[in-house]
C-alpha positions in Angstrom: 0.0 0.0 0.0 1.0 3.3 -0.8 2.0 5.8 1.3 -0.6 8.7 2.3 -0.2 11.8 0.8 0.2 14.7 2.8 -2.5 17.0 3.9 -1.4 19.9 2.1 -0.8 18.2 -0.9 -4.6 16.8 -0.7 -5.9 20.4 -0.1 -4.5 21.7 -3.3 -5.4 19.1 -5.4 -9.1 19.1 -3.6 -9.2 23.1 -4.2 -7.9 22.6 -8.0 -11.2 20.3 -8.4 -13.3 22.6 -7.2 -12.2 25.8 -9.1 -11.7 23.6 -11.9 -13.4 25.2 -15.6 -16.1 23.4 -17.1 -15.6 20.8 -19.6 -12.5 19.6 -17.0 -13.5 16.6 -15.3 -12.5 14.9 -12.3 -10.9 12.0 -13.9 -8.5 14.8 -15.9 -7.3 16.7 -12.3 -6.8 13.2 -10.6 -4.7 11.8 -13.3 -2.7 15.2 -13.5 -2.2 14.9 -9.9 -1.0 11.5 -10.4 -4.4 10.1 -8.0 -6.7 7.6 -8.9 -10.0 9.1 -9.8 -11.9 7.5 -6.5 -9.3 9.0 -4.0 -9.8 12.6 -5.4 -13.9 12.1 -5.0 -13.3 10.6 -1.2 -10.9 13.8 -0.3 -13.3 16.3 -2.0 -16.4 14.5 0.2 -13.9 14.1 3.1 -13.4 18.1 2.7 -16.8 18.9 2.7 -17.5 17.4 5.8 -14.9 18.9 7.1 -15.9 22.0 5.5 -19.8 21.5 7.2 -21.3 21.3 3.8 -22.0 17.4 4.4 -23.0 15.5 7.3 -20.8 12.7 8.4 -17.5 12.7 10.6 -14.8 15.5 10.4 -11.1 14.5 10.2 -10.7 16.5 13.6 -13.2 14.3 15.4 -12.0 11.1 13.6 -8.8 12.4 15.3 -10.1 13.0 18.4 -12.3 9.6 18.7 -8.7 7.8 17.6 -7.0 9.2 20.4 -9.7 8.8 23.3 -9.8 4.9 22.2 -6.1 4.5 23.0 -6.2 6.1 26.2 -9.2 3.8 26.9 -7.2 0.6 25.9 -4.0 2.2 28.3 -6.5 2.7 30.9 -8.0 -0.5 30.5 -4.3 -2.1 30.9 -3.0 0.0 33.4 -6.8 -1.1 35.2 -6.0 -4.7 35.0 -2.8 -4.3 36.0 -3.5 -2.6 39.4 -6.6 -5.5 40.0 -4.1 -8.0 39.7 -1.5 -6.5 42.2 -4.8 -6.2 44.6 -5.5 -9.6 44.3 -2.4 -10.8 45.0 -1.2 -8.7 47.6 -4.9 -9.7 49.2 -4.0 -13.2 48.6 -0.2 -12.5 50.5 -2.0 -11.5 53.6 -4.2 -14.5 54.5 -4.1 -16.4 57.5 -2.1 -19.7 56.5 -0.2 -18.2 54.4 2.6 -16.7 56.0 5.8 -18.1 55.7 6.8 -17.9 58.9 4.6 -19.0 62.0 3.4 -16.6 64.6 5.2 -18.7 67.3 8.6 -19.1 66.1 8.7 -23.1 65.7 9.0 -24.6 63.3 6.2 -26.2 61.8 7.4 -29.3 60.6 8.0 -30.6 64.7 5.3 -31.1 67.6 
């Protein structure tokens, strides 16, 4: 897979296809660009909902959503991780289960 072009690159070629004279089609500005025709119509719809001219998701909250799921997951882990601890430390201070006995013999003897 090919490597994403950058943003600004995108923004020119999506603002080209809008200004574009009539009788120049979309096909003609993607393959000047060196895009397959598709891409260009996804960053032109991708720009207008970005733009508020289309419902759907911006790039900003795509962003945003992206970056609260990974702090979920790392709080999630770091969640898990202090359950465990609690369960075993809780585990280390049962009765019977100290290593050494209360009354200093040894418990093998009578």
């Amino acid at each position: 897979m090919p490597a994403p072009c950058p943003q600004e690159f995108r923004d020119d070629v999506v603002r080209v296809a809008r200004n574009r004279e009539d009788g120049v089609t979309i096909a003609q500005i993607a393959k000047d660009f060196g895009v397959h025709e598709m891409t260009l119509h996804k960053w032109i719809r991708q720009a207008d909902i970005d733009d508020g001219n289309r419902p759907g998701k911006s790039r900003e909250e795509s962003s945003e959503l992206r970056d609260a799921r990974k702090r979920i997951r790392l709080l999630e882990q770091e969640d898990e991780v202090l359950r465990r601890a609690a369960a075993y430390l809780s585990q280390a201070n049962l009765p019977g289960k100290s290593s050494s006995p209360a009354s200093g013999r040894c418990p093998h003897r009578s």
